[in-house]
Each structure stands twice: as C-alpha cells, then as structure tokens.
C-alpha positions in Angstrom: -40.7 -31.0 -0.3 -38.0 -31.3 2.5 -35.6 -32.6 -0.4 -36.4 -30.3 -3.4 -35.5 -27.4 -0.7 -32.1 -29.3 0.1 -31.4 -29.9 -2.9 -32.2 -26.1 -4.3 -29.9 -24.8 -1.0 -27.0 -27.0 -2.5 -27.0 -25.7 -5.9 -27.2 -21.9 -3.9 -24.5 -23.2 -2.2 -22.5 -24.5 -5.5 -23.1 -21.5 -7.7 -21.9 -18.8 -4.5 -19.0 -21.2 -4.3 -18.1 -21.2 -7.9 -18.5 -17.4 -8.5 -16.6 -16.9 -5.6 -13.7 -18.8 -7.1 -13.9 -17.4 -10.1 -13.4 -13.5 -8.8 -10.6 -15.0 -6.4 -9.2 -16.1 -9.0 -6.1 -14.3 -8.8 -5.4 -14.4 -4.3 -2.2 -15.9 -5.0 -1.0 -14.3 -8.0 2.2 -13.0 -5.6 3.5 -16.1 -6.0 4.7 -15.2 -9.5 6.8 -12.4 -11.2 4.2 -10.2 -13.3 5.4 -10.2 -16.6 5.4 -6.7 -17.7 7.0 -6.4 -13.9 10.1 -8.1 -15.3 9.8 -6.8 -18.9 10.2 -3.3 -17.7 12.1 -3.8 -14.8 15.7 -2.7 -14.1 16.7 -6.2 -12.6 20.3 -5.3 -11.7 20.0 -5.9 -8.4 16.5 -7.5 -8.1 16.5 -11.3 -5.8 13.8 -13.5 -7.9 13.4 -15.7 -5.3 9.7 -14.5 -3.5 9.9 -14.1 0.2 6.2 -15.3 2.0 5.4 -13.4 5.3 3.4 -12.7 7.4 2.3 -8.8 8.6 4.7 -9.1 11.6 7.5 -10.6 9.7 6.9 -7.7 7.2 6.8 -5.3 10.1 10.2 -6.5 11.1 11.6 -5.8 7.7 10.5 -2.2 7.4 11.3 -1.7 11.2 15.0 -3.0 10.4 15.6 -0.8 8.0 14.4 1.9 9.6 16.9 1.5 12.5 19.9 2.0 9.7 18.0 5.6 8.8 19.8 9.0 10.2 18.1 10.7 13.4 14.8 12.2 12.4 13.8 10.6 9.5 10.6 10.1 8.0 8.5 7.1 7.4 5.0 7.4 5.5 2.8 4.6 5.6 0.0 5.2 3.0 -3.2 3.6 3.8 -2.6 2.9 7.1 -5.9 1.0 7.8 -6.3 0.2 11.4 -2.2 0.9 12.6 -1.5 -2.5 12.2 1.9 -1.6 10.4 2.5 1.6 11.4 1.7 1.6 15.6 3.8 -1.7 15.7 6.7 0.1 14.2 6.3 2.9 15.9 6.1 1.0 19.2 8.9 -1.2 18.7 11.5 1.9 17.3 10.8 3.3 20.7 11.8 -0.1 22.5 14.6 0.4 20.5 15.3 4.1 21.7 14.2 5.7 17.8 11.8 7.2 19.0 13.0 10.3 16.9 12.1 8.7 13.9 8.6 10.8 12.9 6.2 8.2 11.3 2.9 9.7 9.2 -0.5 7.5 8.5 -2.3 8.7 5.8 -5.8 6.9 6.0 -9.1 7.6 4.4 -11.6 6.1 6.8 -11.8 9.0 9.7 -12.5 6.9 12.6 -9.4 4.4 11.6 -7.3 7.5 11.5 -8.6 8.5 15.1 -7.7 5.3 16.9 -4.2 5.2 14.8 -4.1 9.0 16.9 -5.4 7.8 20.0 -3.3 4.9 20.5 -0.1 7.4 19.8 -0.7 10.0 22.4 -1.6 7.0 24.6 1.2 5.1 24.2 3.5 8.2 23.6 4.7 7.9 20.1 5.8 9.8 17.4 3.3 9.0 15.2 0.7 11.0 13.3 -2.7 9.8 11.0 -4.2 12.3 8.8 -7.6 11.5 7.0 -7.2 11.9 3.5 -7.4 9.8 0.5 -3.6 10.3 -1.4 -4.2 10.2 -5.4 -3.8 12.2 -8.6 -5.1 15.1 -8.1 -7.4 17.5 -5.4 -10.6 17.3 -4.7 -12.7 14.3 -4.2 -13.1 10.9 -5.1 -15.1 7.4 -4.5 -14.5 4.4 -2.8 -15.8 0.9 -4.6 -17.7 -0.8 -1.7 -17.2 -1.5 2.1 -14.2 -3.9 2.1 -12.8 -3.3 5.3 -8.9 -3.1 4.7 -9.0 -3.5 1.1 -11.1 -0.4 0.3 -10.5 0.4 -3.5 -11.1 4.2 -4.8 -11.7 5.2 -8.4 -12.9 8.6 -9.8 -15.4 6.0 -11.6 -16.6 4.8 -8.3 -20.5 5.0 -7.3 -19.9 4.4 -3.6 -19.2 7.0 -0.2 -17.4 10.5 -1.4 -14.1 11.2 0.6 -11.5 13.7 -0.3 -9.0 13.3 -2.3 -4.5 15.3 -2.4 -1.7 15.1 -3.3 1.1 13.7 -1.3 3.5 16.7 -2.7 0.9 18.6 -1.3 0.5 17.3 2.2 4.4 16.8 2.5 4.6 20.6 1.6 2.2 21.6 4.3 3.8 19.7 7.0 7.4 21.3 5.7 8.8 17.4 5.0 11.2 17.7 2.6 12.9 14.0 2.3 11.3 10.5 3.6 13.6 7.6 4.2 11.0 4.8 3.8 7.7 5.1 1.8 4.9 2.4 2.1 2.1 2.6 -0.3 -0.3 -0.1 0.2 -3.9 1.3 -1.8 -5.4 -1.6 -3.6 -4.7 -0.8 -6.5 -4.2 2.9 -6.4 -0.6 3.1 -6.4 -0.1 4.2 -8.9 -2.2 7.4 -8.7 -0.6 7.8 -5.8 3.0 8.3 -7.4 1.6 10.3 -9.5 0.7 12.6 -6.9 4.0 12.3 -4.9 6.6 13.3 -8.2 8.6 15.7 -5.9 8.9 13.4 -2.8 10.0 10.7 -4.9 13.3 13.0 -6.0 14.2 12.6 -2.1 13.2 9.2 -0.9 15.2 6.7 -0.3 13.0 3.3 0.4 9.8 2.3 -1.2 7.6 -0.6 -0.3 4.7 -0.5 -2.5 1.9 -3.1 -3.1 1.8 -4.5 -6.9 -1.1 -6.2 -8.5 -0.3 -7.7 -11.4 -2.4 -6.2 -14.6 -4.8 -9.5 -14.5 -5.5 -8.8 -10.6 -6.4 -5.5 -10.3 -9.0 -6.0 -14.1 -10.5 -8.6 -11.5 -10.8 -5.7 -8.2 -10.9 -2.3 -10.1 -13.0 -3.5 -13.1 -10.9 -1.0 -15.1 -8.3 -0.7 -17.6 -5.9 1.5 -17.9 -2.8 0.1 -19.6 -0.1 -2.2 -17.7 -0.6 -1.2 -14.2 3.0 -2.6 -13.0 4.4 -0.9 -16.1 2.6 2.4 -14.4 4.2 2.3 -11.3 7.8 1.7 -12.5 7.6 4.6 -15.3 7.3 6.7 -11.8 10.0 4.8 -10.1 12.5 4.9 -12.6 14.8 6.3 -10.2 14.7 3.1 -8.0 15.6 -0.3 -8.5 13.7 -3.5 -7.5 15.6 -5.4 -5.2 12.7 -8.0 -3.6 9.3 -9.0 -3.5 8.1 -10.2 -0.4 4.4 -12.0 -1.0 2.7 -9.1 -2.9 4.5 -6.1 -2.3 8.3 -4.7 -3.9 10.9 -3.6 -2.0 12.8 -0.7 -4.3 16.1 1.3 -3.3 17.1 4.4 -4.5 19.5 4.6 -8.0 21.6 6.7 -5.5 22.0 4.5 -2.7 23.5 1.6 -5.0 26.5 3.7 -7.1 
C-alpha cells in the first residue's frame, strides 16, 4: 500500500513537472530576436547582439542615461511593482546630486504604491506612485490571477476589478508636458498602454519597454490579437530600436539621431 502511494505521488509529481514545462515554455524566449520584431523594425541603428542583466545592472543603465537628461526632467516607470527600479534610481540620482530629476510610479496594487510613497518621503526623494492601472481607455479593468510582479490585466479578465486611464490623461492632470525616459514594463499590456499615451509619445525621448514575443504572451494572456511586437512598433514609429537587453528594447527618439 506504502508503494502504490509512492508510486501515485511520482506520477503527481511528473505530470505537475511536465505541465509546468510546457506553459514555461517560452522563459527564455529573450534570448532571440522576435521575428515580426525584426520584420517591422527600423534596424538603422539597432545592436543585434542581446545584452543579459540583471535588475541592478538594468537599473544602472536607465540611471546613466538619466544623468545625461536636462535639470528637471521626467522619468515614468510604468508598473512599478514594489520600487525595485524606480526607489534605486531615485536614491542613487540623489547620491549623484539629481535629485531634480522628478520620477512617477504608476502601479496598480494600492498597498505597493504606498510603500513606493513611504519609502520617498522617508528617504527624501523626488519620487511619486499613483495607483492606477495605465491602458486603453477609462474606466475599469481585470487583472488575470495573483502573480505577484507579473500581474497581467485584460478587459477579458475574471479576476479583482481595478481602475483603469490613460497616461495622456494622468500626464495632463499633473501638467507634464515632455518625459525624457519612459519605462513600460506590464506583462503584456504594453501595448495598450501606448495606445493610451499617443500625445506623450510626440515629446519623449527614451523608451524602455518590455517585449513578449507573439508566441509568449499566447502562452500568459491566452489571447490573440494580431502580432503583438508588430503592435507596439506601429505606436513607436517615431523611435528607433537601438538594444535589447534580456527581454526589454531600448528605443531613441527619430529626433535625437538626425
């Protein structure tokens, strides 16, 4: 009796270890180019070569280049999770005495976005969260399932109700009127999100954006909707790639490479 439940605990075991394979399927896809990524690309000034990372080597980047930005700027940082991108930039600009560099968290989870508050007027930075889930349109929408930092969110969704804006529209209420750096990291709602941010883009300079390659997000979103890199770039057709680092794409500005 022992061995028959043994045995039946294994082949648990097995099948949990093979279905979790096969909807992983797709962790490492950053180590290639999508294909409709390079298709539709403008590869002028694109590096092919992929750059692995890790979140503080990443950090580093974005903080570097927002040390070259002009006094004041703005950096967004869309889906901020916990403030493990955004408090380490802001806290290292102000070693660095750019503090006057304003830096915006936009986070749907409420209580992330209140420790990403707390820790600023702690530590004294120029940092902001706001609670709000950036998309498409206003109003509300549905997150997927608990997933901790990769929380997905879908109109289609069954799971908790949060609300839902436009970027343009935040941006407009808060009187910002041109961003140096953008970072959209949404799991799979990037795209959504530039929809929602069509004026902004007209007067932003940087973009660092998460990509899924159309495989990838099938897998996570369980939807459709057409090539979802070819998405993104019809909204960034005023940038140009310029390098992938793990999953995400570093663009510039058209304007900043004449």
């Amino acid at each position: 009796m022992k061995l028959y439940i043994l045995i039946l605990l294994i082949l648990i075991l097995i099948i949990i270890l093979k279905k979790r394979k096969e909807y992983f399927t797709n962790t490492e896809y950053w180590k290639t180019h999508d294909s409709n990524f390079l298709k539709y690309s403008n590869l002028k000034y694109f590096n092919r070569e992929i750059k692995d990372i890790s979140l503080k080597d990443e950090n580093m980047f974005l903080a570097n280049l927002l040390l070259k930005s002009p006094r004041n700027s703005y950096f967004l940082d869309v889906g901020a999770y916990n403030g493990d991108t955004c408090i380490e930039i802001s806290k290292f600009l102000k070693s660095k005495k750019r503090g006057d560099i304003n830096i915006i968290g936009f986070e749907p989870k409420k209580n992330l976005c209140d420790k990403i508050n707390k820790k600023a007027k702690d530590d004294k930075l120029n940092l902001k969260c706001i609670s709000i889930v950036l998309s498409n349109r206003k109003g509300s929408i549905f997150n997927k399932k608990e997933e901790g930092s990769g929380n997905m969110f879908n109109q289609k969704f069954k799971g908790n109700k949060f609300n839902s804006d436009l970027l343009d529209n935040q941006l407009n209420e808060l009187g910002i009127k041109n961003v140096f750096l953008l970072k959209i990291d949404v799991e799979g709602h990037e795209n959504e999100v530039l929809q929602g941010s069509k004026n902004i883009l007209n007067n932003t300079k940087h973009i660092y954006i998460e990509m899924w390659n159309d495989e990838h997000i099938k897998d996570r979103q369980g939807i459709e909707n057409g090539s979802h890199n070819k998405n993104i770039l019809y909204n960034l057709s005023n940038f140009y790639p310029i390098q992938k680092l793990e999953k995400n794409i570093y663009f510039k500005h058209k304007d900043l490479l004449k």
